[in-house]
PDB file of N, CA, C, O and CB in Angstrom:
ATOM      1  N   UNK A   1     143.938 -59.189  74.484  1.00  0.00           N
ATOM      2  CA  UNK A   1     144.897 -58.259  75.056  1.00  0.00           C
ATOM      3  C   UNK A   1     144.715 -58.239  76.567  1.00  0.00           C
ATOM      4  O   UNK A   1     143.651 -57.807  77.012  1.00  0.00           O
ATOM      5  CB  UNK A   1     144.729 -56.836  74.452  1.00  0.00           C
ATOM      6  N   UNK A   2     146.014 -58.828  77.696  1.00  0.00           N
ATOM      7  CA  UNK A   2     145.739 -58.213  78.459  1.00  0.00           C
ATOM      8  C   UNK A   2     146.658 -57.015  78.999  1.00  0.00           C
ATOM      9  O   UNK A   2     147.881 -56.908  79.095  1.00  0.00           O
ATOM     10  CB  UNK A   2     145.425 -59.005  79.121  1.00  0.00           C
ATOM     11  N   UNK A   3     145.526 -56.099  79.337  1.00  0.00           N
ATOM     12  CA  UNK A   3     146.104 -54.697  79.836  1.00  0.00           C
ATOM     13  C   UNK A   3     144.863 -54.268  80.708  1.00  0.00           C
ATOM     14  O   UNK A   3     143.637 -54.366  80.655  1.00  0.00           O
ATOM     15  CB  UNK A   3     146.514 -53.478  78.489  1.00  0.00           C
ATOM     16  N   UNK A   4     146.121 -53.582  81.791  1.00  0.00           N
ATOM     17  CA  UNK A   4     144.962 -52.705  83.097  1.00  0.00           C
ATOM     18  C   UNK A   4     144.597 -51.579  82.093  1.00  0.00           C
ATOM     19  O   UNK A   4     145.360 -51.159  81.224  1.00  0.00           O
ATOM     20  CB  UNK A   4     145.869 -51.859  84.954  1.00  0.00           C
ATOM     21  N   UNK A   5     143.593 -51.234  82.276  1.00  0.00           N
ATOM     22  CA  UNK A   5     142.537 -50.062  82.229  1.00  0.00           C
ATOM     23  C   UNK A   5     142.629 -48.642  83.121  1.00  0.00           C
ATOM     24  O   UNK A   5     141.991 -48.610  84.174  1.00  0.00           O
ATOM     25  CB  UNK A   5     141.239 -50.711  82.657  1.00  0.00           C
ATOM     26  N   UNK A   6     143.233 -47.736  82.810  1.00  0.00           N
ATOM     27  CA  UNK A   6     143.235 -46.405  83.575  1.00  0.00           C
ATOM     28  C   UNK A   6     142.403 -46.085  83.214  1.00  0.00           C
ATOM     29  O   UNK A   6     141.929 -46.467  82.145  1.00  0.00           O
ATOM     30  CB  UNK A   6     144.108 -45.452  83.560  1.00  0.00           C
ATOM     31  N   UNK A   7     141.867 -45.197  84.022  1.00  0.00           N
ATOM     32  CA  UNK A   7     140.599 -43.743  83.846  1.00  0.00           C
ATOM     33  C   UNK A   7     140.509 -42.912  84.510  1.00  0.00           C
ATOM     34  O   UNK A   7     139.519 -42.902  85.241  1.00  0.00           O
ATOM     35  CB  UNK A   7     139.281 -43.867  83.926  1.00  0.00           C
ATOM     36  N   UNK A   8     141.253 -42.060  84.578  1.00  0.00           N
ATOM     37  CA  UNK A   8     141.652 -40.763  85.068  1.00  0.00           C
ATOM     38  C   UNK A   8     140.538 -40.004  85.482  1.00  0.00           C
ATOM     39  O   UNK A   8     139.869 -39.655  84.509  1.00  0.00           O
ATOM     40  CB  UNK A   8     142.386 -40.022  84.105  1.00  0.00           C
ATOM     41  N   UNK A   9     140.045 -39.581  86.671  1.00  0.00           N
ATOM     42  CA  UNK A   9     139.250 -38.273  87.030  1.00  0.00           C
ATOM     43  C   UNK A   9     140.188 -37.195  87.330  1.00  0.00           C
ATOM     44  O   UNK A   9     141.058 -37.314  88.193  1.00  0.00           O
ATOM     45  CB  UNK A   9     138.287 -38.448  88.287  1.00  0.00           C
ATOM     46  N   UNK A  10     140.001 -36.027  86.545  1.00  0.00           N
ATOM     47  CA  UNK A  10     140.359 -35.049  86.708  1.00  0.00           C
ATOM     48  C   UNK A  10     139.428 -33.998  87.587  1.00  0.00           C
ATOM     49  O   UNK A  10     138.471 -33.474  87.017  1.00  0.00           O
ATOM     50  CB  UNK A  10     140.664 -34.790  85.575  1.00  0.00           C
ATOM     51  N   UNK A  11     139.640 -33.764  88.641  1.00  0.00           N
ATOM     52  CA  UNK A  11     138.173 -33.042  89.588  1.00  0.00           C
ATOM     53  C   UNK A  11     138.868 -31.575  89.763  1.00  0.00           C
ATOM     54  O   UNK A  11     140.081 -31.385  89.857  1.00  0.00           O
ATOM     55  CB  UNK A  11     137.700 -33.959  91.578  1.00  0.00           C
ATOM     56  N   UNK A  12     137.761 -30.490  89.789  1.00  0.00           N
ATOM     57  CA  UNK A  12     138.048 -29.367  90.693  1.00  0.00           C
ATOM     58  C   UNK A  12     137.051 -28.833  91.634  1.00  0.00           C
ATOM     59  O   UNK A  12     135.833 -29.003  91.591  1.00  0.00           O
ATOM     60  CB  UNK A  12     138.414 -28.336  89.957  1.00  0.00           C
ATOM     61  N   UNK A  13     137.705 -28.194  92.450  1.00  0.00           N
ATOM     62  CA  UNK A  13     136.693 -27.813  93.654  1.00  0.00           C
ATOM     63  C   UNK A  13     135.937 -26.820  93.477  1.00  0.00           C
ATOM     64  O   UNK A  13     136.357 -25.695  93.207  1.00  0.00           O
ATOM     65  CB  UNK A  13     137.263 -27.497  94.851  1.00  0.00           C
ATOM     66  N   UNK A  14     134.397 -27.212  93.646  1.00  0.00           N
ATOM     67  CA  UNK A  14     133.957 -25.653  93.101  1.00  0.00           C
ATOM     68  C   UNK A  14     132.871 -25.404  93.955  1.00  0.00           C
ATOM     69  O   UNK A  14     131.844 -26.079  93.893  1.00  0.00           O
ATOM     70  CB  UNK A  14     133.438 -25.467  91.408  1.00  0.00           C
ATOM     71  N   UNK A  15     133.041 -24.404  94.814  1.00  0.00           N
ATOM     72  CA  UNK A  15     131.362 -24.611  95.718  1.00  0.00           C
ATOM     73  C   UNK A  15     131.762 -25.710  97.001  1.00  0.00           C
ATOM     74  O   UNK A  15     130.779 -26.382  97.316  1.00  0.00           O
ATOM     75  CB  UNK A  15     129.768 -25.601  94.414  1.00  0.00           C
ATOM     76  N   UNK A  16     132.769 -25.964  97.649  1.00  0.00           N
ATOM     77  CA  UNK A  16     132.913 -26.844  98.361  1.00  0.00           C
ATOM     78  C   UNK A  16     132.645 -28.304  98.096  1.00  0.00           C
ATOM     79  O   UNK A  16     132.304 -29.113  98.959  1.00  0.00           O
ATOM     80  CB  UNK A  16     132.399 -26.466  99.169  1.00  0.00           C
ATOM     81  N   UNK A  17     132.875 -28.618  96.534  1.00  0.00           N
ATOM     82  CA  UNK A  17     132.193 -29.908  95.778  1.00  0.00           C
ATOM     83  C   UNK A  17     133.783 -30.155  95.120  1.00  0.00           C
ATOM     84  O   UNK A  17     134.595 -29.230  95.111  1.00  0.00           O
ATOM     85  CB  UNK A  17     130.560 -29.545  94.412  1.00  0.00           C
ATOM     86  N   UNK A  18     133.963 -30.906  94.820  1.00  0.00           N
ATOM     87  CA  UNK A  18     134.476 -31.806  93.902  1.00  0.00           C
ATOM     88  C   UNK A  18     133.989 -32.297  92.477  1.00  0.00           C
ATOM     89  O   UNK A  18     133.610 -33.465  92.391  1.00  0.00           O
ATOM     90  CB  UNK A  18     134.548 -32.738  94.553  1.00  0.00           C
ATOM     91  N   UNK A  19     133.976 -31.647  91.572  1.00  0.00           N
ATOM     92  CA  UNK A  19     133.235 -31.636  90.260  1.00  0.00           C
ATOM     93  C   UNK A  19     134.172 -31.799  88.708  1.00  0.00           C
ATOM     94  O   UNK A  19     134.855 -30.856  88.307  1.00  0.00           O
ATOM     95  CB  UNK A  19     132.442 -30.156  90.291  1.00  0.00           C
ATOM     96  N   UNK A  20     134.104 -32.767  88.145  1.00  0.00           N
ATOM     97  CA  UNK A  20     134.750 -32.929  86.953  1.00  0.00           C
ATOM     98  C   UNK A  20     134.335 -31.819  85.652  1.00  0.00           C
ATOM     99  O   UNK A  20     133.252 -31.943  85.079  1.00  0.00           O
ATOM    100  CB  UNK A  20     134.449 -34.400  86.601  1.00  0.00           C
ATOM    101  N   UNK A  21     135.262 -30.798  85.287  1.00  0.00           N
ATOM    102  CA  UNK A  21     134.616 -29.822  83.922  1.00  0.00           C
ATOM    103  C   UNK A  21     135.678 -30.286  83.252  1.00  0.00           C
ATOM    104  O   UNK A  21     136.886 -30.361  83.474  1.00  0.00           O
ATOM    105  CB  UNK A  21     134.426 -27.920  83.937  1.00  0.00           C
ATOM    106  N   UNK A  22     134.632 -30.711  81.999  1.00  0.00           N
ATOM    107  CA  UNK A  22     135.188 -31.398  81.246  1.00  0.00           C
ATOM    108  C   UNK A  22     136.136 -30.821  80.193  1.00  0.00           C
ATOM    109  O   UNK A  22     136.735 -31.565  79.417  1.00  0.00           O
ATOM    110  CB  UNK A  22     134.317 -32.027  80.821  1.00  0.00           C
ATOM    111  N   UNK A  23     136.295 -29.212  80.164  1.00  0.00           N
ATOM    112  CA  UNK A  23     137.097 -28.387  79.056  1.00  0.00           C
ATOM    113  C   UNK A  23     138.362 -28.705  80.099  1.00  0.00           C
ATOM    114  O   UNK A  23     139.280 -29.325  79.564  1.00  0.00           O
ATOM    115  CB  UNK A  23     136.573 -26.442  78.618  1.00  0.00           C
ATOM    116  N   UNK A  24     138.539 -28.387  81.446  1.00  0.00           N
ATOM    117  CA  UNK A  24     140.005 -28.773  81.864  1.00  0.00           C
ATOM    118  C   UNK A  24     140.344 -29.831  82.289  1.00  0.00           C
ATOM    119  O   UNK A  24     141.434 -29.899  82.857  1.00  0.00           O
ATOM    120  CB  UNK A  24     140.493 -28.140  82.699  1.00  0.00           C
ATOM    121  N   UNK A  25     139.414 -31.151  82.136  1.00  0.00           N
ATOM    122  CA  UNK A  25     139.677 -32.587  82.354  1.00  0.00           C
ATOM    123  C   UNK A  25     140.290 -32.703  81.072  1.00  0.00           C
ATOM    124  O   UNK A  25     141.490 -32.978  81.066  1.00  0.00           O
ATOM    125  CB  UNK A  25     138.407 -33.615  82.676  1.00  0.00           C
ATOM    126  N   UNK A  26     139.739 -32.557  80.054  1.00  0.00           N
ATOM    127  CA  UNK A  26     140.528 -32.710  78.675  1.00  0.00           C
ATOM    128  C   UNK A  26     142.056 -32.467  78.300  1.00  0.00           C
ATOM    129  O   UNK A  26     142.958 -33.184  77.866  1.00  0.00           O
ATOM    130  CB  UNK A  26     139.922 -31.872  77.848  1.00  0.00           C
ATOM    131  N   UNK A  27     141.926 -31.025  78.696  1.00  0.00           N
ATOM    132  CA  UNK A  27     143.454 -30.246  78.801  1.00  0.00           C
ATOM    133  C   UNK A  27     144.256 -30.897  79.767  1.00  0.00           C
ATOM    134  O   UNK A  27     145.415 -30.493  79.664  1.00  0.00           O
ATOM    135  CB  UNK A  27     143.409 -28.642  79.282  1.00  0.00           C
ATOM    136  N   UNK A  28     144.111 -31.790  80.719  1.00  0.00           N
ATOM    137  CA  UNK A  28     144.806 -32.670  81.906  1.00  0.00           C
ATOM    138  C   UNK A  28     144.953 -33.945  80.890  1.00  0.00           C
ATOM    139  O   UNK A  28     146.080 -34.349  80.604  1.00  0.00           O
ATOM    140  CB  UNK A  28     143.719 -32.994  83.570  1.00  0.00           C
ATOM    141  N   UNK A  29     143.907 -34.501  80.409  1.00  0.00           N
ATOM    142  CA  UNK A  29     144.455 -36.206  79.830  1.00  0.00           C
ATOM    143  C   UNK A  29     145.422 -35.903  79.030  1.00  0.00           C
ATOM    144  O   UNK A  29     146.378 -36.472  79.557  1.00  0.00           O
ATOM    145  CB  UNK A  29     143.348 -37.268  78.875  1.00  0.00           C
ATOM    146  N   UNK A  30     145.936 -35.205  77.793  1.00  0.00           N
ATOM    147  CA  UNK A  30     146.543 -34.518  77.125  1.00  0.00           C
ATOM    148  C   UNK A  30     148.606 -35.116  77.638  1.00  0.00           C
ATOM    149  O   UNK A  30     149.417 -35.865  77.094  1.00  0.00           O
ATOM    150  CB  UNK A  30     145.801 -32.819  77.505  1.00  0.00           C
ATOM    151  N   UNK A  31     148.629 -34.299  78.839  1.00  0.00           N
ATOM    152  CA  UNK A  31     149.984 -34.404  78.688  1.00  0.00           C
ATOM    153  C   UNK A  31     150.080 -35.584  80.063  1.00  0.00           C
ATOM    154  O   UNK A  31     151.084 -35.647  80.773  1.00  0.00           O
ATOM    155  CB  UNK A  31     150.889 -32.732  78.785  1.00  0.00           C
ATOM    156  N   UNK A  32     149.170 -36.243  80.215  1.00  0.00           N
ATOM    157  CA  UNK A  32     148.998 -37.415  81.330  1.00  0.00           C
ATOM    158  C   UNK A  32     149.475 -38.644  80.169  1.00  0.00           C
ATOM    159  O   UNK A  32     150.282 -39.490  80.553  1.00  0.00           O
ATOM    160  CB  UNK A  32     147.050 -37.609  82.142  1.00  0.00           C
ATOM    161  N   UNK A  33     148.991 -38.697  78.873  1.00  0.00           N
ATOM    162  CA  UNK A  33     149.020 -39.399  78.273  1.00  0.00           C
ATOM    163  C   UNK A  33     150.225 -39.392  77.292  1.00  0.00           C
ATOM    164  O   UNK A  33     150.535 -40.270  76.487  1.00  0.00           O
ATOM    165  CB  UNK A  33     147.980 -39.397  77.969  1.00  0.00           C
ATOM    166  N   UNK A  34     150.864 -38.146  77.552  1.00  0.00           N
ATOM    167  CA  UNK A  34     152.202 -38.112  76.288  1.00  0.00           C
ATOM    168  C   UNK A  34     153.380 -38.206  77.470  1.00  0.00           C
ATOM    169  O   UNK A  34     154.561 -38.182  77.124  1.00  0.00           O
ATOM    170  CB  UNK A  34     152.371 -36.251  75.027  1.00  0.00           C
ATOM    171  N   UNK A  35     153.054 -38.300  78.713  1.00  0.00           N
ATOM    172  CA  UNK A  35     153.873 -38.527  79.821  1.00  0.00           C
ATOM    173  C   UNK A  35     154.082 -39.755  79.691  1.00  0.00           C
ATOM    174  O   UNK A  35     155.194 -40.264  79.552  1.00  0.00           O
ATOM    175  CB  UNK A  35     153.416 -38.188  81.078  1.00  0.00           C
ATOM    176  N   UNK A  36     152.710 -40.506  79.735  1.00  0.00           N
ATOM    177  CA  UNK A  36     153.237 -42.310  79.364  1.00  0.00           C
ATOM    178  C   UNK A  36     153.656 -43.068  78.640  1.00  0.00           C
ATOM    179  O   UNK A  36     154.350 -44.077  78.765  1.00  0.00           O
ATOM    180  CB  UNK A  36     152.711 -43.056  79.337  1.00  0.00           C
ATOM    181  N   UNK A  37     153.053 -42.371  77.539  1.00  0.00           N
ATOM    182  CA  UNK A  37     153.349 -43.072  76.333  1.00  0.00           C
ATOM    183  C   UNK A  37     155.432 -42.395  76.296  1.00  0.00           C
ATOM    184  O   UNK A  37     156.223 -43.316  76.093  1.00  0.00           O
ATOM    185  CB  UNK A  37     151.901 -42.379  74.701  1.00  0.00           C
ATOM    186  N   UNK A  38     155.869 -41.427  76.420  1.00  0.00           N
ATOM    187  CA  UNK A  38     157.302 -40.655  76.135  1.00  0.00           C
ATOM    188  C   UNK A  38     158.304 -41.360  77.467  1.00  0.00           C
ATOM    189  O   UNK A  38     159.512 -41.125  77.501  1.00  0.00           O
ATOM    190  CB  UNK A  38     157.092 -38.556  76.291  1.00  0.00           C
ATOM    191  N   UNK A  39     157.700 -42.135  78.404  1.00  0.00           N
ATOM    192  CA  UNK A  39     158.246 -42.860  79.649  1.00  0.00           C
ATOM    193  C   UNK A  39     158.361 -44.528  79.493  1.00  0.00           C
ATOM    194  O   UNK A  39     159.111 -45.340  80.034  1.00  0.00           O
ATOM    195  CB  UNK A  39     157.220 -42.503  80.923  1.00  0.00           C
ATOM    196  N   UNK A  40     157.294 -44.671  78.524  1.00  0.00           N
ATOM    197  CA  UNK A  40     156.928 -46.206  78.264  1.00  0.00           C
ATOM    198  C   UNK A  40     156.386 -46.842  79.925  1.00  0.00           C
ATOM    199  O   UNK A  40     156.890 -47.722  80.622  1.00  0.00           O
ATOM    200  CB  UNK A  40     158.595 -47.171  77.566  1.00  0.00           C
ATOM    201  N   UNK A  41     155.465 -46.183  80.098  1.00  0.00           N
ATOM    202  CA  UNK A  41     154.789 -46.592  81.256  1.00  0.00           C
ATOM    203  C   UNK A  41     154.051 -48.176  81.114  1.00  0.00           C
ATOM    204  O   UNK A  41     153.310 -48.470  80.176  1.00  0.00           O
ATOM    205  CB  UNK A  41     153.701 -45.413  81.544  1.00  0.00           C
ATOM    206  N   UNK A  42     154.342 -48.925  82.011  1.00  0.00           N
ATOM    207  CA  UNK A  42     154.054 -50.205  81.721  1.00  0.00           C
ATOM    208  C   UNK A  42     152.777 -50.634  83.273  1.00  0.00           C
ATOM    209  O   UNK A  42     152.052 -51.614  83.438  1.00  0.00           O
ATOM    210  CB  UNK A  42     155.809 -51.176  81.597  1.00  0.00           C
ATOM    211  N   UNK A  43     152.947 -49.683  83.936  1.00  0.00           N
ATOM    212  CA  UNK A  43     152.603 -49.912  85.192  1.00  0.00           C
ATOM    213  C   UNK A  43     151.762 -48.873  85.297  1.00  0.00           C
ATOM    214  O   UNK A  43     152.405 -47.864  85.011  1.00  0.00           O
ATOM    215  CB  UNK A  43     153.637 -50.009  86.168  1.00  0.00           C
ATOM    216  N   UNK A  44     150.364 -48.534  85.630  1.00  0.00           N
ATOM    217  CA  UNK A  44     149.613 -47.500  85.965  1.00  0.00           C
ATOM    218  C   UNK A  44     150.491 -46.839  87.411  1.00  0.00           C
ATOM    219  O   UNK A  44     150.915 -45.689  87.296  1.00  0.00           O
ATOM    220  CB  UNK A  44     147.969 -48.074  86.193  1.00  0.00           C
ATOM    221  N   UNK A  45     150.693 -47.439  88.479  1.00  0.00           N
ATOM    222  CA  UNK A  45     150.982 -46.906  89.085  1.00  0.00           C
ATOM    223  C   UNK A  45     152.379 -45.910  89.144  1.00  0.00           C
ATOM    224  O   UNK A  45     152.696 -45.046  89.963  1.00  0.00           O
ATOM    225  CB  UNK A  45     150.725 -47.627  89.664  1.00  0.00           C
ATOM    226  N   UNK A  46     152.861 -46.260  88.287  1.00  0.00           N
ATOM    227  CA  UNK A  46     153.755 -44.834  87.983  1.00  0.00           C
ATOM    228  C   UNK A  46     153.589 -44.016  87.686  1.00  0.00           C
ATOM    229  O   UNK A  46     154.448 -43.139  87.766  1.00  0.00           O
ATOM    230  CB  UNK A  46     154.454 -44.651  87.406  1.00  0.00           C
ATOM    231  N   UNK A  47     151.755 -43.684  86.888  1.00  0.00           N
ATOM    232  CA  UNK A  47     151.255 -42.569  86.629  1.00  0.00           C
ATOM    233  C   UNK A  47     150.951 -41.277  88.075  1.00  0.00           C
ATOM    234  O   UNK A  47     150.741 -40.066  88.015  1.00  0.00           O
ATOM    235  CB  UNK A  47     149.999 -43.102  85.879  1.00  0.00           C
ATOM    236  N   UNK A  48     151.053 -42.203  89.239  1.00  0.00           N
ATOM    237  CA  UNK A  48     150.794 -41.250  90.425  1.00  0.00           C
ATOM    238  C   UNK A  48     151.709 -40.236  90.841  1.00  0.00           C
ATOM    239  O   UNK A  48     151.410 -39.478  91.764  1.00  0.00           O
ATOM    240  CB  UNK A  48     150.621 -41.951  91.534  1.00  0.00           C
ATOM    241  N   UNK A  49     152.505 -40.178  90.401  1.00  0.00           N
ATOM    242  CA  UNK A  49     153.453 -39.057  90.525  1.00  0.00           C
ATOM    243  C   UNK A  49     153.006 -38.399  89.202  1.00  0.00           C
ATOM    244  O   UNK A  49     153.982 -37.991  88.572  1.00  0.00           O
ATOM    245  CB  UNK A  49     155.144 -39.474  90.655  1.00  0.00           C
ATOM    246  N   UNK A  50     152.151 -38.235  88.761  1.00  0.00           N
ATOM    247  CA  UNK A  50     152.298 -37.545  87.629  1.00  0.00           C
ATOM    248  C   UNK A  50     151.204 -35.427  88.634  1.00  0.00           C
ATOM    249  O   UNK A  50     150.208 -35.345  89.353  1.00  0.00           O
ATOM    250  CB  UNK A  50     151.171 -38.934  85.822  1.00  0.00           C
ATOM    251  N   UNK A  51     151.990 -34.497  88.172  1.00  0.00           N
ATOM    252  CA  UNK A  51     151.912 -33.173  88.229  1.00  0.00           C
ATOM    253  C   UNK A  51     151.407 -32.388  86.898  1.00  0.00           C
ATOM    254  O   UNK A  51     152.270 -32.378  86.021  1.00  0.00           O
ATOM    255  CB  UNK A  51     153.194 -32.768  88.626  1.00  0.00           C
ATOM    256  N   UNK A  52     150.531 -31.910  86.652  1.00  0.00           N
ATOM    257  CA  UNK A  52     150.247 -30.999  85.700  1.00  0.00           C
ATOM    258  C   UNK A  52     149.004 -30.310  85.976  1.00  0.00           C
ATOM    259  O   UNK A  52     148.224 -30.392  86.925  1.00  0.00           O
ATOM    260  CB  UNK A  52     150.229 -31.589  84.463  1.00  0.00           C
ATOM    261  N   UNK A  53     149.006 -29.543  84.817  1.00  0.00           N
ATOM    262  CA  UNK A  53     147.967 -28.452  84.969  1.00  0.00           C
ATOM    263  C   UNK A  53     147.312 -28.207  86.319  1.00  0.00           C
ATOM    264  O   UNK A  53     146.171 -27.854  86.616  1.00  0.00           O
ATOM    265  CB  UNK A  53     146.895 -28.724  84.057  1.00  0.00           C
ATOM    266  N   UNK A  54     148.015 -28.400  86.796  1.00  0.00           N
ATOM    267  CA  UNK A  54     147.395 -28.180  88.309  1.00  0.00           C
ATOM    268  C   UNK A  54     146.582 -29.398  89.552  1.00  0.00           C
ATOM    269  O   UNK A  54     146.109 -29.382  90.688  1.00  0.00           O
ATOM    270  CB  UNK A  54     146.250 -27.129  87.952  1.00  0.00           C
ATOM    271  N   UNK A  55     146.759 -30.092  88.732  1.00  0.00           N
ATOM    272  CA  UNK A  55     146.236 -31.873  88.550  1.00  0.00           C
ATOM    273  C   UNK A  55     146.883 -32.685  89.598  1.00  0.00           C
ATOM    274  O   UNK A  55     147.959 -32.767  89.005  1.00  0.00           O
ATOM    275  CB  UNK A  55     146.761 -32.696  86.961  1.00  0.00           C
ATOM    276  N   UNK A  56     147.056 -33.258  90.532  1.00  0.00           N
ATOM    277  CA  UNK A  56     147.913 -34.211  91.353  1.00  0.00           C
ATOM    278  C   UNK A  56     147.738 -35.463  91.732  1.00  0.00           C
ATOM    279  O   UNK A  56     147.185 -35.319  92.822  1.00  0.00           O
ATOM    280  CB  UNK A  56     148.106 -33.802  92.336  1.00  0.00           C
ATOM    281  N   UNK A  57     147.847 -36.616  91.547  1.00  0.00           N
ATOM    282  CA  UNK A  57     147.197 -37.793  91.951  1.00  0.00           C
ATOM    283  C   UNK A  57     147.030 -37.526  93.697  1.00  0.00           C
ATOM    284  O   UNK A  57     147.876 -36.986  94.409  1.00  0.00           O
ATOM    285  CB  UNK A  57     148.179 -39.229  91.452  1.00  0.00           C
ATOM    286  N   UNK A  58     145.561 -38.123  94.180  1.00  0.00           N
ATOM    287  CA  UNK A  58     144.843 -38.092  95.042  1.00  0.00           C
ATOM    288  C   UNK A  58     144.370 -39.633  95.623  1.00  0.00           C
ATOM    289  O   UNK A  58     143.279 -40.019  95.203  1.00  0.00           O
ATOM    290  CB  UNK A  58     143.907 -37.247  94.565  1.00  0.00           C
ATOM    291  N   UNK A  59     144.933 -40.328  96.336  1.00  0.00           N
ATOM    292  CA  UNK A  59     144.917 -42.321  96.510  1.00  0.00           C
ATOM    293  C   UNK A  59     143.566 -41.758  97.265  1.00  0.00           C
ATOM    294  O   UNK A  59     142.677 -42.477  96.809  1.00  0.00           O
ATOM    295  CB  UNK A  59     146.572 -43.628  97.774  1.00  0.00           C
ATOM    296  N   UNK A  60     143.060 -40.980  98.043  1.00  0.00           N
ATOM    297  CA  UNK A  60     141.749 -41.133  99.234  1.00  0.00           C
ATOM    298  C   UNK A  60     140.853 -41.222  97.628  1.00  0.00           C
ATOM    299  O   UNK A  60     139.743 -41.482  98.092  1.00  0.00           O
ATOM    300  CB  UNK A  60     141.284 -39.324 100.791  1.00  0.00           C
ATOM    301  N   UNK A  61     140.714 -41.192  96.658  1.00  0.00           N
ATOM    302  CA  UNK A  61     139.642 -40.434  95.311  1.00  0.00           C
ATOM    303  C   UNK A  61     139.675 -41.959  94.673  1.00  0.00           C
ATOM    304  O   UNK A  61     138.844 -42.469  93.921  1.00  0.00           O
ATOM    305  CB  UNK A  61     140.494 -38.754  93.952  1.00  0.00           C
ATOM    306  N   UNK A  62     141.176 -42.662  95.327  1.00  0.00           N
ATOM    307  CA  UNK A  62     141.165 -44.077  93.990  1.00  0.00           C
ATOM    308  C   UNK A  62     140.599 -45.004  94.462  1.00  0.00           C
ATOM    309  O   UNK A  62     140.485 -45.245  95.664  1.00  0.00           O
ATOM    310  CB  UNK A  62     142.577 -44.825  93.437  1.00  0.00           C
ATOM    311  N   UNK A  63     140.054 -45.815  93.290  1.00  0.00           N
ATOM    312  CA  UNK A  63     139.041 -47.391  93.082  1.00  0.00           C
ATOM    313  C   UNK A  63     139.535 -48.469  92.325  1.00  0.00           C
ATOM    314  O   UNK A  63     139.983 -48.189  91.213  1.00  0.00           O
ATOM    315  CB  UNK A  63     137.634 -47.196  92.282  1.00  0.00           C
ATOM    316  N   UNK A  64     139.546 -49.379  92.609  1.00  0.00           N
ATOM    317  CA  UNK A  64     139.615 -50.522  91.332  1.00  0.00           C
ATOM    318  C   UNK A  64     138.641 -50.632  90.684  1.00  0.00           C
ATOM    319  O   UNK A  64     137.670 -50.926  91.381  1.00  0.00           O
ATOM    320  CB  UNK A  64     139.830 -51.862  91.610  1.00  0.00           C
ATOM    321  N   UNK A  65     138.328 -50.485  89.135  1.00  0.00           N
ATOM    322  CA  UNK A  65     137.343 -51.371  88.749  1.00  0.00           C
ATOM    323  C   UNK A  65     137.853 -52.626  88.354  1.00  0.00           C
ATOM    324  O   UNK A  65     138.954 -52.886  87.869  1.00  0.00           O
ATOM    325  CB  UNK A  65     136.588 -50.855  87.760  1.00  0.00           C
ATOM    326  N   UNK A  66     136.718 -53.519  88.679  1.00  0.00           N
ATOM    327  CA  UNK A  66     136.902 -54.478  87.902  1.00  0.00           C
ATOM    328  C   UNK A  66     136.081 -55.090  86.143  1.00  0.00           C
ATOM    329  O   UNK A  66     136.488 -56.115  85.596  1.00  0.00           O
ATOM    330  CB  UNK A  66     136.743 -55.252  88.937  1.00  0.00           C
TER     331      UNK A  66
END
């Protein structure tokens, strides 16, 4: 199979930190993922406009892995 690999960090600020909690990272993959799959997202990068739970794509935060 080839397919790019997303992996979403969901971060909030806490303490002047940037910290992933994982009860509202969860509640964020949720409708990140019924957004793509209900769009037929073929391209990660169309996920960057994606808005929820309070959530916003952030490009200074993004990486490639390889």
């Amino acid at each position: 199979m080839n397919a790019a690999i997303v992996a979403p960090f969901f971060q909030d600020k806490k303490n002047d930190r940037c910290k992933i909690i994982s009860f509202y990272a969860k509640r964020a993959r949720g409708p990140m993922a019924r957004r793509a799959v209900r769009r037929g997202v073929t391209n990660p990068a169309a996920l960057r406009n994606f808005d929820s739970e309070g959530y916003t794509f952030e490009a200074a935060s993004t990486c490639q892995l390889s």
